[in-house]
C-alpha positions in Angstrom: 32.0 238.7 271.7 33.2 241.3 269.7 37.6 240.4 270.3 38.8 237.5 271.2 39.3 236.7 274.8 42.3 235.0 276.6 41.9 233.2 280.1 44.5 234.8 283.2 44.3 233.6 286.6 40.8 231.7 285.9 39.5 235.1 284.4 39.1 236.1 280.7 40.3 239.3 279.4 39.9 240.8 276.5 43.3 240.7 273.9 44.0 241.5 270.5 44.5 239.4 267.9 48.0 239.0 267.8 47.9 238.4 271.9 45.3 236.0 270.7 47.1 233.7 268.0 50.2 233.9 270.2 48.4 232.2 273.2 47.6 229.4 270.4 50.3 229.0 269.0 51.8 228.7 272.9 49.4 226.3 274.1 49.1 224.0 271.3 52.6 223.7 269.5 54.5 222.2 272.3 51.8 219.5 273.2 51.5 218.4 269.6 55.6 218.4 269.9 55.8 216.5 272.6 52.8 214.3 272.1 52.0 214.3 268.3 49.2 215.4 266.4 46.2 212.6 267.6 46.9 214.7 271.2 44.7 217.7 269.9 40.9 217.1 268.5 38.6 219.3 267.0 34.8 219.6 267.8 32.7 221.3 264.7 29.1 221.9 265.4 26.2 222.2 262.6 27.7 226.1 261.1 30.2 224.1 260.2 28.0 223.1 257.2 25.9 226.3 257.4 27.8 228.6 256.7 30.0 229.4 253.5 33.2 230.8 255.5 32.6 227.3 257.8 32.3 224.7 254.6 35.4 227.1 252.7 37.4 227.3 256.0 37.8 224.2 258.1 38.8 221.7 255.1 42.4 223.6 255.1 42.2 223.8 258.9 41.4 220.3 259.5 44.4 219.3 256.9 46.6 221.4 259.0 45.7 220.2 262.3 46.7 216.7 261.0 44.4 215.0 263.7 42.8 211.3 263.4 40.4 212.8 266.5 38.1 214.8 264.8 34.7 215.0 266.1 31.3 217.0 265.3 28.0 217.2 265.9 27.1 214.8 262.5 26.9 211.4 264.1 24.5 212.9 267.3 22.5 214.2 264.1 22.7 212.5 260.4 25.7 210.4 259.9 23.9 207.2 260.0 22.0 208.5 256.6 25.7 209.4 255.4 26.8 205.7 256.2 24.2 204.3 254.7 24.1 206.1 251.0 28.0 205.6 251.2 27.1 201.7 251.9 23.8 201.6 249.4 24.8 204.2 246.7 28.0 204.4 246.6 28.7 208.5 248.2 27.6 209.5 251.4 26.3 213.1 249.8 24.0 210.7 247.2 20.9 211.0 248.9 17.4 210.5 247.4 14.8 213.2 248.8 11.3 213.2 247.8 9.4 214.6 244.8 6.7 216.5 247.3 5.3 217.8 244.5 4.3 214.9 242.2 3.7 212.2 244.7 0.6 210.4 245.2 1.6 209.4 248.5 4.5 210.8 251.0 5.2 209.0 254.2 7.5 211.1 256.7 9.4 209.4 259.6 11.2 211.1 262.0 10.6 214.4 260.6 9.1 217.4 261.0 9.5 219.7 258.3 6.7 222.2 259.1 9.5 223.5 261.7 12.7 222.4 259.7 11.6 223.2 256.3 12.9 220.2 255.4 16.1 220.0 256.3 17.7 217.3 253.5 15.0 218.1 251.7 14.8 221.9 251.6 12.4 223.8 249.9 10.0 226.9 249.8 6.7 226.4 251.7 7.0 222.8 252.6 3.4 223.8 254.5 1.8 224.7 250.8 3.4 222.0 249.1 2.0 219.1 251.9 -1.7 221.0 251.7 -0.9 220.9 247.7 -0.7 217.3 247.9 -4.2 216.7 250.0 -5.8 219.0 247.6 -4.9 217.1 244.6 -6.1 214.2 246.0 -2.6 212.4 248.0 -2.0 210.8 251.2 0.2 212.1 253.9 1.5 209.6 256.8 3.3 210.8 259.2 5.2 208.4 261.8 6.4 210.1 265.3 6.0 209.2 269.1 5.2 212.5 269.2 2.5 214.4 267.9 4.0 217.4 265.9 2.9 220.1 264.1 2.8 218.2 260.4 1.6 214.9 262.0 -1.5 217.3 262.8 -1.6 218.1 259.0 -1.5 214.2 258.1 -4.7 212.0 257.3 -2.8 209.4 259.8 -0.4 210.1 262.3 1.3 206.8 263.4 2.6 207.1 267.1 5.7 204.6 267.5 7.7 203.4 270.4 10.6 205.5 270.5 13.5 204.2 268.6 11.6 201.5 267.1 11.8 202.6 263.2 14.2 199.7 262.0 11.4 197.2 263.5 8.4 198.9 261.7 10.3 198.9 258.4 11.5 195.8 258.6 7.7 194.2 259.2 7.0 196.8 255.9 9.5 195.1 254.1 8.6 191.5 255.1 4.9 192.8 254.0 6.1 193.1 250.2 7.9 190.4 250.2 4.9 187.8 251.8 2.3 189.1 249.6 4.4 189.4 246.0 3.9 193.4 246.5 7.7 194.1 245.5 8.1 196.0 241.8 11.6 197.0 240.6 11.6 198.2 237.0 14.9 197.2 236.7 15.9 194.4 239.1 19.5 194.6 237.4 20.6 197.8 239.7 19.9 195.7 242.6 22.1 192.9 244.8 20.9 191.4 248.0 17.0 190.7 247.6 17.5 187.3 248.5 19.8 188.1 251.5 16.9 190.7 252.3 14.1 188.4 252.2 16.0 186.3 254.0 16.7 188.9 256.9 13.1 189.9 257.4 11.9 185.9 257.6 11.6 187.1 261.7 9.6 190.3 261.4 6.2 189.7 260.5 3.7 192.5 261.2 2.5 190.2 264.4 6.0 189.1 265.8 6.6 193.7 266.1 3.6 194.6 266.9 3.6 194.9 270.6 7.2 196.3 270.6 6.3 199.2 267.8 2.9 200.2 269.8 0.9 199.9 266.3 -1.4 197.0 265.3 -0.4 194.7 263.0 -3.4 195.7 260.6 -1.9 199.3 260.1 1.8 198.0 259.2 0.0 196.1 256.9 -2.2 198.4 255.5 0.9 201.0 255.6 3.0 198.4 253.2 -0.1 197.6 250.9 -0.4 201.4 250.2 2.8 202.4 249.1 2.8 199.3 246.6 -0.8 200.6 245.6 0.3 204.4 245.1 0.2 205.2 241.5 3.8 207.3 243.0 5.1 207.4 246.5 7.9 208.2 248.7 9.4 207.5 252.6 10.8 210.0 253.7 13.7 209.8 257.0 15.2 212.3 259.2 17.0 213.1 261.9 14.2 211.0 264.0 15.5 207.9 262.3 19.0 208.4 262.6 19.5 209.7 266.8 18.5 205.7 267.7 20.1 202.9 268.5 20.2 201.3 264.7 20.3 204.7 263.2 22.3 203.0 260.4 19.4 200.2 259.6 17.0 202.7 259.9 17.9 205.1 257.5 18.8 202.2 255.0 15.8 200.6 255.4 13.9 203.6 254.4 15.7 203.5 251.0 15.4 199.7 250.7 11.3 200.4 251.0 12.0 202.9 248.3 13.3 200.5 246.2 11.1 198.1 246.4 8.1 199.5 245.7 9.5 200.8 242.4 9.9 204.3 243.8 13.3 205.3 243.6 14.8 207.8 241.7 11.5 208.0 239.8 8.8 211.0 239.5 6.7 210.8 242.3 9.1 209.4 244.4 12.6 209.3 246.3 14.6 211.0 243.6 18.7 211.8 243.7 18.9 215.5 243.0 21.4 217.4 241.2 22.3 220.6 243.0 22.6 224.1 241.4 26.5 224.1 242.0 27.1 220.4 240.2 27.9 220.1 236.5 24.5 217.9 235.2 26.5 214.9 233.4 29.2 213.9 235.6 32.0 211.7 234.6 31.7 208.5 236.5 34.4 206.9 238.5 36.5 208.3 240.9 37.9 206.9 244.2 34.6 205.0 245.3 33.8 205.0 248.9 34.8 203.7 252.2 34.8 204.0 256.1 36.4 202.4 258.9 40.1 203.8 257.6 41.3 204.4 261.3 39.3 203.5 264.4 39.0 205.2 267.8 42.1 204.3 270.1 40.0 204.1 273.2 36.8 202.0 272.0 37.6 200.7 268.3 35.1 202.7 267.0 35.5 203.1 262.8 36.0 206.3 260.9 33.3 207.3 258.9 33.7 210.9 256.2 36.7 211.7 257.9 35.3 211.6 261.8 34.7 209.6 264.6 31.6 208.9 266.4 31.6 211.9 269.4 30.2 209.6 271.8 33.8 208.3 272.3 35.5 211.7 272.6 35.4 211.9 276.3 37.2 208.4 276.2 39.5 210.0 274.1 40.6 213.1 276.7 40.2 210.8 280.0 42.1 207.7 279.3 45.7 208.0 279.5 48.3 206.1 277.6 49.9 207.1 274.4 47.5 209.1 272.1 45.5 210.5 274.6 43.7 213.7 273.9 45.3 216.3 275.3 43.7 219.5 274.0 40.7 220.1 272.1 39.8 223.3 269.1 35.8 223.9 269.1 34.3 225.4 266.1 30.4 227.1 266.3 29.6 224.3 268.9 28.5 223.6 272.5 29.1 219.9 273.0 28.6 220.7 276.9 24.9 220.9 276.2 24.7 218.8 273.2 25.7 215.9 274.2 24.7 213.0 276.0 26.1 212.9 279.5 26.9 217.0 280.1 28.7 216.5 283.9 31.0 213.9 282.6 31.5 216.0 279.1 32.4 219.3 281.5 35.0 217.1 283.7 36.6 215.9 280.6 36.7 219.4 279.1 37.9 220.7 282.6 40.6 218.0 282.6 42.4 219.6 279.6 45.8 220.9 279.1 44.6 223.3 276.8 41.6 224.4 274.9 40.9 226.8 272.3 37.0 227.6 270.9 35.5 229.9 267.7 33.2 230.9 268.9 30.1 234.3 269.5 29.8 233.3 273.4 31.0 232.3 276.5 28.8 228.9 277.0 29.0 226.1 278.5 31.6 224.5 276.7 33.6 227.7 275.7 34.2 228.9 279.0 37.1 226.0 279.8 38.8 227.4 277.1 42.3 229.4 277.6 41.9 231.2 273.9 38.0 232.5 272.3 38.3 233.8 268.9 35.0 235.3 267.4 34.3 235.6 263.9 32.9 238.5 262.6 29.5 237.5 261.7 26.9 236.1 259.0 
Protein backbone atom coordinates (compact mmCIF):
# COMPACT_ATOMS: atom_id res chain seq x y z
CA UNK A 1 0.00 0.00 0.00
CA UNK A 2 1.09 3.19 -1.07
CA UNK A 3 -2.38 5.48 0.76
CA UNK A 4 -4.23 4.46 3.26
CA UNK A 5 -7.37 2.56 2.67
CA UNK A 6 -10.84 2.91 4.28
CA UNK A 7 -13.48 -0.05 4.21
CA UNK A 8 -17.30 1.00 2.41
CA UNK A 9 -19.84 -1.47 1.94
CA UNK A 10 -17.32 -4.52 2.90
CA UNK A 11 -14.89 -3.00 0.15
CA UNK A 12 -11.75 -0.89 0.66
CA UNK A 13 -11.11 2.24 -1.14
CA UNK A 14 -8.50 4.19 -1.43
CA UNK A 15 -8.74 7.82 0.81
CA UNK A 16 -6.47 10.51 1.67
CA UNK A 17 -5.08 11.11 4.69
CA UNK A 18 -7.39 13.43 6.17
CA UNK A 19 -10.47 10.94 5.01
CA UNK A 20 -8.24 8.60 6.70
CA UNK A 21 -7.65 10.09 10.32
CA UNK A 22 -11.29 11.25 10.21
CA UNK A 23 -12.56 7.61 9.94
CA UNK A 24 -10.31 7.09 13.29
CA UNK A 25 -11.11 9.51 14.98
CA UNK A 26 -15.02 8.44 14.10
CA UNK A 27 -14.64 4.94 14.89
CA UNK A 28 -12.70 4.99 18.00
CA UNK A 29 -13.61 8.33 20.02
CA UNK A 30 -17.22 7.43 20.72
CA UNK A 31 -16.44 3.74 21.85
CA UNK A 32 -13.66 4.85 24.18
CA UNK A 33 -16.55 7.54 25.31
CA UNK A 34 -18.96 5.36 25.87
CA UNK A 35 -16.98 2.43 27.14
CA UNK A 36 -13.58 3.88 28.40
CA UNK A 37 -10.19 3.40 27.38
CA UNK A 38 -9.48 -0.72 28.38
CA UNK A 39 -12.44 -1.01 25.37
CA UNK A 40 -9.63 -0.45 22.67
CA UNK A 41 -6.24 -2.71 22.57
CA UNK A 42 -3.26 -2.49 20.60
CA UNK A 43 -1.42 -5.43 18.84
CA UNK A 44 2.41 -4.43 18.00
CA UNK A 45 4.32 -7.05 16.17
CA UNK A 46 8.34 -7.52 16.10
CA UNK A 47 9.05 -3.75 13.86
CA UNK A 48 7.82 -2.49 16.67
CA UNK A 49 11.41 -3.03 18.09
CA UNK A 50 12.97 -3.04 14.69
CA UNK A 51 12.62 -0.22 13.47
CA UNK A 52 13.72 3.44 14.81
CA UNK A 53 10.30 5.32 13.72
CA UNK A 54 8.51 1.99 15.69
CA UNK A 55 10.81 2.08 19.12
CA UNK A 56 10.49 6.46 18.78
CA UNK A 57 6.82 6.28 17.87
CA UNK A 58 4.59 3.95 19.74
CA UNK A 59 5.86 4.93 23.46
CA UNK A 60 3.73 8.41 22.95
CA UNK A 61 1.11 6.46 21.12
CA UNK A 62 0.64 3.85 23.62
CA UNK A 63 0.55 6.78 26.47
CA UNK A 64 -2.15 8.33 24.55
CA UNK A 65 -4.26 5.38 23.89
CA UNK A 66 -4.35 5.00 27.69
CA UNK A 67 -5.11 1.16 27.43
CA UNK A 68 -4.32 -1.58 30.20
CA UNK A 69 -4.99 -4.19 26.95
CA UNK A 70 -1.93 -3.91 25.26
CA UNK A 71 -0.64 -6.86 23.48
CA UNK A 72 2.38 -7.83 21.06
CA UNK A 73 4.06 -10.43 19.66
CA UNK A 74 6.88 -10.48 22.76
CA UNK A 75 5.35 -13.14 24.97
CA UNK A 76 4.69 -15.67 21.73
CA UNK A 77 8.56 -14.75 21.27
CA UNK A 78 10.99 -13.58 24.30
CA UNK A 79 9.17 -12.26 27.29
CA UNK A 80 9.81 -15.18 29.41
CA UNK A 81 13.77 -14.16 29.09
CA UNK A 82 12.46 -10.48 29.96
CA UNK A 83 10.60 -11.90 33.14
CA UNK A 84 13.27 -13.68 34.16
CA UNK A 85 16.36 -10.95 34.11
CA UNK A 86 13.60 -8.61 35.65
CA UNK A 87 13.08 -11.47 38.43
CA UNK A 88 17.17 -12.59 38.57
CA UNK A 89 18.84 -9.14 37.72
CA UNK A 90 16.89 -6.75 38.53
CA UNK A 91 15.77 -5.13 34.62
CA UNK A 92 14.22 -7.00 32.07
CA UNK A 93 16.76 -5.31 29.24
CA UNK A 94 19.84 -6.80 31.70
CA UNK A 95 20.60 -9.70 29.79
CA UNK A 96 23.91 -11.65 29.70
CA UNK A 97 24.92 -12.82 26.09
CA UNK A 98 27.91 -14.77 25.46
CA UNK A 99 31.54 -13.91 24.88
CA UNK A 100 31.69 -16.11 21.42
CA UNK A 101 34.88 -15.08 21.04
CA UNK A 102 36.90 -16.00 24.15
CA UNK A 103 35.02 -19.06 25.26
CA UNK A 104 36.38 -22.37 25.62
CA UNK A 105 33.12 -23.86 25.43
CA UNK A 106 29.51 -22.39 24.14
CA UNK A 107 26.47 -24.44 24.59
CA UNK A 108 23.37 -23.11 22.42
CA UNK A 109 19.72 -24.04 23.33
CA UNK A 110 17.00 -23.18 21.41
CA UNK A 111 18.88 -21.21 18.92
CA UNK A 112 19.94 -21.09 15.69
CA UNK A 113 22.01 -18.23 15.05
CA UNK A 114 23.52 -19.44 11.69
CA UNK A 115 19.95 -18.20 10.33
CA UNK A 116 19.29 -15.38 13.08
CA UNK A 117 22.65 -14.05 13.40
CA UNK A 118 22.06 -14.13 16.76
CA UNK A 119 19.32 -12.48 17.56
CA UNK A 120 20.09 -11.22 21.49
CA UNK A 121 23.25 -11.75 20.78
CA UNK A 122 23.96 -10.00 17.46
CA UNK A 123 27.05 -9.82 15.78
CA UNK A 124 29.07 -10.04 12.43
CA UNK A 125 29.70 -13.54 11.12
CA UNK A 126 28.33 -15.58 13.94
CA UNK A 127 29.38 -18.59 11.18
CA UNK A 128 33.29 -17.39 11.40
CA UNK A 129 33.14 -16.70 14.91
CA UNK A 130 31.61 -20.56 15.80
CA UNK A 131 34.39 -22.07 13.20
CA UNK A 132 36.80 -19.56 15.18
CA UNK A 133 36.07 -21.23 18.22
CA UNK A 134 36.65 -25.08 16.78
CA UNK A 135 39.84 -23.83 15.41
CA UNK A 136 41.22 -22.67 18.50
CA UNK A 137 40.60 -25.57 20.04
CA UNK A 138 36.64 -25.10 21.80
CA UNK A 139 33.66 -27.09 22.07
CA UNK A 140 30.31 -26.31 20.46
CA UNK A 141 26.96 -28.02 21.88
CA UNK A 142 24.16 -27.42 20.40
CA UNK A 143 20.60 -28.67 21.99
CA UNK A 144 17.44 -28.76 19.45
CA UNK A 145 14.73 -31.44 18.58
CA UNK A 146 15.62 -30.40 15.41
CA UNK A 147 18.61 -30.74 13.46
CA UNK A 148 19.52 -27.21 12.21
CA UNK A 149 21.99 -25.67 10.24
CA UNK A 150 24.55 -24.75 13.41
CA UNK A 151 23.74 -28.08 15.22
CA UNK A 152 25.39 -29.51 11.85
CA UNK A 153 28.41 -27.20 12.73
CA UNK A 154 28.48 -28.61 16.50
CA UNK A 155 30.87 -31.54 17.69
CA UNK A 156 27.47 -32.71 19.48
CA UNK A 157 24.15 -32.01 18.63
CA UNK A 158 21.74 -33.04 21.48
CA UNK A 159 18.15 -33.79 20.11
CA UNK A 160 15.55 -33.11 23.04
CA UNK A 161 11.93 -33.80 23.53
CA UNK A 162 10.19 -30.74 22.57
CA UNK A 163 9.64 -28.41 25.35
CA UNK A 164 11.66 -30.28 27.67
CA UNK A 165 14.53 -27.60 28.39
CA UNK A 166 13.56 -26.63 32.09
CA UNK A 167 13.90 -30.63 32.78
CA UNK A 168 17.39 -30.99 31.12
CA UNK A 169 18.70 -28.02 33.12
CA UNK A 170 17.31 -28.83 36.05
CA UNK A 171 19.15 -32.53 35.97
CA UNK A 172 22.45 -30.07 34.89
CA UNK A 173 21.94 -28.17 37.86
CA UNK A 174 21.24 -31.14 40.26
CA UNK A 175 24.60 -32.55 38.53
CA UNK A 176 26.78 -29.61 40.12
CA UNK A 177 25.26 -29.67 43.00
CA UNK A 178 25.59 -33.88 43.73
CA UNK A 179 29.20 -33.92 42.66
CA UNK A 180 30.56 -30.48 44.54
CA UNK A 181 31.02 -29.08 40.76
CA UNK A 182 29.46 -25.57 41.68
CA UNK A 183 32.17 -22.41 41.69
CA UNK A 184 30.97 -18.91 42.43
CA UNK A 185 33.89 -16.43 42.91
CA UNK A 186 31.81 -14.46 44.79
CA UNK A 187 29.02 -16.33 46.53
CA UNK A 188 28.02 -12.88 48.13
CA UNK A 189 25.98 -11.66 44.78
CA UNK A 190 24.01 -14.71 45.18
CA UNK A 191 20.60 -15.65 47.37
CA UNK A 192 18.70 -18.91 47.05
CA UNK A 193 21.40 -21.76 46.55
CA UNK A 194 20.01 -23.57 49.31
CA UNK A 195 16.32 -23.12 48.07
CA UNK A 196 17.94 -24.21 44.65
CA UNK A 197 19.53 -27.33 45.80
CA UNK A 198 16.67 -27.95 47.40
CA UNK A 199 14.37 -27.59 44.26
CA UNK A 200 16.45 -29.97 42.09
CA UNK A 201 16.50 -32.82 45.09
CA UNK A 202 13.74 -34.61 42.29
CA UNK A 203 15.72 -34.20 39.06
CA UNK A 204 18.50 -36.43 38.87
CA UNK A 205 19.93 -37.20 35.42
CA UNK A 206 18.03 -40.86 35.73
CA UNK A 207 14.53 -39.61 37.16
CA UNK A 208 14.54 -37.10 33.31
CA UNK A 209 16.02 -39.14 31.27
CA UNK A 210 13.23 -40.93 29.49
CA UNK A 211 11.12 -37.68 29.42
CA UNK A 212 14.18 -35.46 27.80
CA UNK A 213 15.02 -38.44 25.02
CA UNK A 214 18.92 -38.14 26.16
CA UNK A 215 20.74 -40.73 28.36
CA UNK A 216 21.54 -39.98 31.59
CA UNK A 217 25.38 -40.27 30.76
CA UNK A 218 25.27 -37.24 28.29
CA UNK A 219 23.44 -34.86 30.99
CA UNK A 220 26.10 -35.86 33.02
CA UNK A 221 28.83 -35.48 30.93
CA UNK A 222 27.17 -32.11 29.57
CA UNK A 223 27.19 -30.68 33.42
CA UNK A 224 30.87 -32.04 34.11
CA UNK A 225 32.09 -30.12 31.07
CA UNK A 226 31.04 -26.77 31.62
CA UNK A 227 32.38 -27.02 35.32
CA UNK A 228 35.69 -28.39 33.55
CA UNK A 229 35.91 -25.50 30.75
CA UNK A 230 38.72 -23.32 31.58
CA UNK A 231 35.57 -20.49 30.16
CA UNK A 232 32.14 -21.40 29.10
CA UNK A 233 28.79 -20.11 28.33
CA UNK A 234 24.75 -21.44 27.81
CA UNK A 235 23.38 -19.73 25.65
CA UNK A 236 19.03 -19.54 25.30
CA UNK A 237 16.73 -18.38 22.70
CA UNK A 238 13.59 -18.11 21.43
CA UNK A 239 13.57 -22.15 21.60
CA UNK A 240 13.57 -21.92 25.36
CA UNK A 241 11.16 -19.30 25.83
CA UNK A 242 7.87 -20.55 23.14
CA UNK A 243 7.26 -23.71 25.92
CA UNK A 244 5.23 -24.35 28.49
CA UNK A 245 7.86 -23.11 31.44
CA UNK A 246 9.40 -20.56 29.17
CA UNK A 247 10.00 -18.54 32.40
CA UNK A 248 12.06 -21.60 34.22
CA UNK A 249 13.76 -22.16 31.25
CA UNK A 250 15.30 -19.16 30.42
CA UNK A 251 16.15 -18.65 34.23
CA UNK A 252 17.56 -21.73 34.49
CA UNK A 253 20.05 -21.10 31.80
CA UNK A 254 21.45 -18.13 33.79
CA UNK A 255 21.31 -20.06 37.08
CA UNK A 256 23.84 -22.76 35.15
CA UNK A 257 25.76 -19.66 34.28
CA UNK A 258 26.14 -18.80 37.58
CA UNK A 259 27.09 -21.68 38.92
CA UNK A 260 29.72 -22.75 37.08
CA UNK A 261 31.50 -19.41 37.79
CA UNK A 262 30.68 -18.06 34.30
CA UNK A 263 28.75 -15.16 34.54
CA UNK A 264 29.52 -11.84 33.63
CA UNK A 265 33.14 -13.14 33.29
CA UNK A 266 35.46 -13.39 29.96
CA UNK A 267 34.67 -16.37 28.34
CA UNK A 268 31.42 -16.42 29.42
CA UNK A 269 27.64 -15.05 29.81
CA UNK A 270 28.61 -11.43 30.08
CA UNK A 271 26.08 -8.23 30.56
CA UNK A 272 26.93 -5.89 27.71
CA UNK A 273 26.98 -2.26 27.54
CA UNK A 274 25.50 -0.96 24.36
CA UNK A 275 26.87 1.77 22.14
CA UNK A 276 23.92 4.25 23.04
CA UNK A 277 24.49 3.77 27.11
CA UNK A 278 26.70 6.07 29.17
CA UNK A 279 29.56 3.28 30.54
CA UNK A 280 29.22 4.16 34.48
CA UNK A 281 25.67 4.36 35.30
CA UNK A 282 24.36 5.75 38.35
CA UNK A 283 22.70 3.04 40.35
CA UNK A 284 19.23 3.10 41.72
CA UNK A 285 16.27 4.03 40.09
CA UNK A 286 12.63 2.62 40.42
CA UNK A 287 13.78 -1.17 40.54
CA UNK A 288 11.55 -3.56 38.88
CA UNK A 289 8.22 -5.15 38.92
CA UNK A 290 5.31 -7.07 37.03
CA UNK A 291 1.99 -8.14 37.81
CA UNK A 292 0.79 -4.22 38.21
CA UNK A 293 -2.71 -4.93 36.54
CA UNK A 294 -3.91 -8.38 35.42
CA UNK A 295 -6.05 -9.52 32.53
CA UNK A 296 -9.90 -9.01 33.26
CA UNK A 297 -10.94 -12.13 31.54
CA UNK A 298 -8.17 -14.85 32.91
CA UNK A 299 -6.12 -12.94 35.76
CA UNK A 300 -3.27 -13.07 33.87
CA UNK A 301 -0.37 -10.47 35.32
CA UNK A 302 1.25 -7.59 33.52
CA UNK A 303 4.65 -7.96 32.66
CA UNK A 304 6.88 -4.51 30.72
CA UNK A 305 3.71 -2.87 30.27
CA UNK A 306 1.72 -5.88 28.36
CA UNK A 307 -0.28 -8.70 28.76
CA UNK A 308 0.21 -12.22 27.66
CA UNK A 309 -1.58 -12.26 23.91
CA UNK A 310 -2.87 -15.61 24.41
CA UNK A 311 -5.64 -14.01 26.46
CA UNK A 312 -6.56 -11.24 23.89
CA UNK A 313 -9.26 -13.14 22.20
CA UNK A 314 -10.78 -13.56 25.82
CA UNK A 315 -10.44 -10.04 25.92
CA UNK A 316 -12.74 -9.13 22.58
CA UNK A 317 -15.31 -12.17 23.05
CA UNK A 318 -16.35 -12.07 26.63
CA UNK A 319 -18.83 -9.45 27.37
CA UNK A 320 -19.32 -7.57 30.50
CA UNK A 321 -17.77 -4.34 31.52
CA UNK A 322 -14.21 -3.86 29.96
CA UNK A 323 -14.69 -5.82 27.13
CA UNK A 324 -12.56 -5.19 24.16
CA UNK A 325 -14.26 -3.52 21.78
CA UNK A 326 -11.84 -2.40 19.05
CA UNK A 327 -8.44 -3.22 18.40
CA UNK A 328 -5.15 -0.75 16.70
CA UNK A 329 -2.52 -3.25 14.95
CA UNK A 330 0.94 -2.01 14.40
CA UNK A 331 3.50 -4.06 11.71
CA UNK A 332 1.69 -7.32 12.80
CA UNK A 333 -0.43 -10.27 11.52
CA UNK A 334 -1.66 -11.90 14.80
CA UNK A 335 -4.21 -13.90 12.29
CA UNK A 336 -1.23 -16.03 11.25
CA UNK A 337 0.89 -15.61 14.25
CA UNK A 338 -0.84 -16.90 16.62
CA UNK A 339 -1.95 -19.94 18.09
CA UNK A 340 -5.49 -20.83 17.18
CA UNK A 341 -5.95 -18.53 13.70
CA UNK A 342 -10.09 -19.49 13.12
CA UNK A 343 -10.86 -18.49 16.58
CA UNK A 344 -8.33 -15.26 16.28
CA UNK A 345 -10.26 -14.28 12.77
CA UNK A 346 -13.88 -14.63 14.60
CA UNK A 347 -12.74 -12.54 17.31
CA UNK A 348 -11.27 -9.99 15.00
CA UNK A 349 -14.43 -10.25 12.74
CA UNK A 350 -16.56 -9.70 15.92
CA UNK A 351 -15.24 -6.12 16.34
CA UNK A 352 -16.90 -2.86 16.46
CA UNK A 353 -14.04 -1.30 14.98
CA UNK A 354 -10.49 -1.93 13.92
CA UNK A 355 -7.80 0.19 12.67
CA UNK A 356 -4.18 -1.51 11.34
CA UNK A 357 -0.47 0.20 10.26
CA UNK A 358 0.23 -1.51 8.22
CA UNK A 359 2.21 -2.31 4.07
CA UNK A 360 -0.63 -5.04 3.29
CA UNK A 361 -3.85 -6.22 3.20
CA UNK A 362 -3.27 -9.80 5.25
CA UNK A 363 -4.93 -11.78 7.13
CA UNK A 364 -5.50 -9.79 9.99
CA UNK A 365 -5.52 -6.30 8.24
CA UNK A 366 -8.22 -7.00 6.05
CA UNK A 367 -11.07 -6.80 9.13
CA UNK A 368 -10.01 -3.52 9.53
CA UNK A 369 -12.28 -0.34 8.68
CA UNK A 370 -9.06 2.21 8.50
CA UNK A 371 -5.14 0.93 6.89
CA UNK A 372 -2.70 3.48 7.24
CA UNK A 373 0.82 2.64 5.58
CA UNK A 374 3.92 4.11 6.51
CA UNK A 375 6.20 5.24 4.15
CA UNK A 376 8.89 2.80 4.37
CA UNK A 377 12.45 1.62 5.88
Amino acid sequence: LRAPLIKQDGRFIQATWDQAFAAVEAGLKPLVEEYGRDAVAVHMGNPCSHTMAGILAMRPMLKALGSKNIFSSSSVDQLPKHLSCGLMFGHPLTIPVPDVDRTHMLVIIGANPLESNGSLATAPDWPGRLRALKKRGGKLVVIDPLRTRTAELAHQHLAITPGTDALLLMAVVWVLFQENLTSLPDAALYRGLEELRRACARFSPEAVADRVGLDAGQIRQLARELAAAPSAAVYGRMGTSTVAFGALSSWLVDVVNALTGNLDRPGGAMFATPAHMPLKRKPGGKGWSMGRWQSRVRGLPEVLGELPVCTMCDEMETGGEGQVRALVTVASNPAMSLPNSRRVNDALAGLDFMVSVDWYVNATTRHAQVILPPTGP
